[in-house]
N, C-alpha and C positions, 0 to 999 in steps of 0.2 A: 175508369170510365163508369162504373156501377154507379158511384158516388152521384157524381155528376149527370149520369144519366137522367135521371126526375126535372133534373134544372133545366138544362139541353132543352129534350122535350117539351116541357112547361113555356119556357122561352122562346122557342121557336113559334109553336102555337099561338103565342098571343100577338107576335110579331105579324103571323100569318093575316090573325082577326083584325090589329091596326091597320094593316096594309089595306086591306077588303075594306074596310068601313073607310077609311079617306079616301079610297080610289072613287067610290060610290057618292062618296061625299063631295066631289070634282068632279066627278061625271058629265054634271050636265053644265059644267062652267065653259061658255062659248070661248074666253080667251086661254084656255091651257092645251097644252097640246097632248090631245089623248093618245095618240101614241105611246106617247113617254109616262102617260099614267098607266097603261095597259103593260109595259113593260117593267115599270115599276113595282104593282101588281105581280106578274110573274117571277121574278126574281127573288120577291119577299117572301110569296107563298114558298118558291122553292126550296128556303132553305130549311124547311121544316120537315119537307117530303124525303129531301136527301137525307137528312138527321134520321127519320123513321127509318129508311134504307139502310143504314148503317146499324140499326138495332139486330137487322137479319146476317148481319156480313157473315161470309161464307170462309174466311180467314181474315188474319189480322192484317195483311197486305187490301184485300176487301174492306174492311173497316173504315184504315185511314183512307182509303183512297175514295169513299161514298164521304166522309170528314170533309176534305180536301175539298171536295165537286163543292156541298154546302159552306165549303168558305170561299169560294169563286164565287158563288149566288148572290152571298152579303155584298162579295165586294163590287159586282153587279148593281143590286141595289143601291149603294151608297152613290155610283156614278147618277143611277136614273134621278135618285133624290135631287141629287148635287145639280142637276140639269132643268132639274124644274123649278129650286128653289134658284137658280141664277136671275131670274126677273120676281123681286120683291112683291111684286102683284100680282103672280098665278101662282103662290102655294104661300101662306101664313107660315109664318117662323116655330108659332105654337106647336104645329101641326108638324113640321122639320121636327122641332128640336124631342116631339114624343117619340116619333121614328126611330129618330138616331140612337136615344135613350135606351131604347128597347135590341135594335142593333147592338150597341155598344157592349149587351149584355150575354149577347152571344157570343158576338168575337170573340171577348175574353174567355167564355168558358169553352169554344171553341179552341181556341190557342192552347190554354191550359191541359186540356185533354189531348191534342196533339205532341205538343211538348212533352207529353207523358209517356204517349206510347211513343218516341224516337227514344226516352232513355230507358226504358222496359225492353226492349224487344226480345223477343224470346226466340228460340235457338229453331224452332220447326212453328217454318213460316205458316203452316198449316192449321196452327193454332188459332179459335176464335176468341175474339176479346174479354 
């Protein structure tokens, strides 16, 4: 997780920043439905928050399971995305495909660091990561 930590981090954050700036950037578009942009929005921001969360975890059972919440968030977001880009003319594919790109880039290191700690797990679960 060390390794990975800076990446996580860094990743999440910028994910967070694309999120904020096309929500803002649809804001005032009268046919998208802000709802799903507010919620989109939230989900994105979130997965960065939970990731922060998990920098503190309080054992390793703690860790993955704040891990876990921020890969629920992603895969939240990818619905709201997946919802708004269904009608070709309330959200640019440009603007999908930077998204995703930037998702994509969590998942994976989200997975990887998962996968890590299911084949590490150490004997006293009291242990932080």
């Amino acid at each position: 997780w060390k390794e990975s930590d800076g990446a996580l981090q860094q990743r999440a954050g910028e994910l967070a920043r694309l999120v904020r700036a096309t929500s803002l950037a649809y804001s005032d578009s009268h046919w998208l439905d802000r709802d799903s942009l507010r919620q989109l929005c939230r989900a994105g921001t979130s997965v960065g928050a939970n990731v922060r969360e998990a920098r503190f975890a309080e054992s390793r059972r703690d860790f993955v399971h704040k891990l876990k919440v921020a890969e629920k968030e992603l895969g939240e977001f990818y619905y709201w995305l997946g919802l708004l880009c269904s009608e070709p003319r309330m959200f640019s594919k440009d603007d999908a495909d930077v998204l995703v790109d930037a998702a994509d880039h969590i998942r994976r290191l989200l997975t990887s660091i998962l996968r890590s700690c299911r084949q590490s797990r150490p004997t006293d679960d009291g242990e932080a990561p």
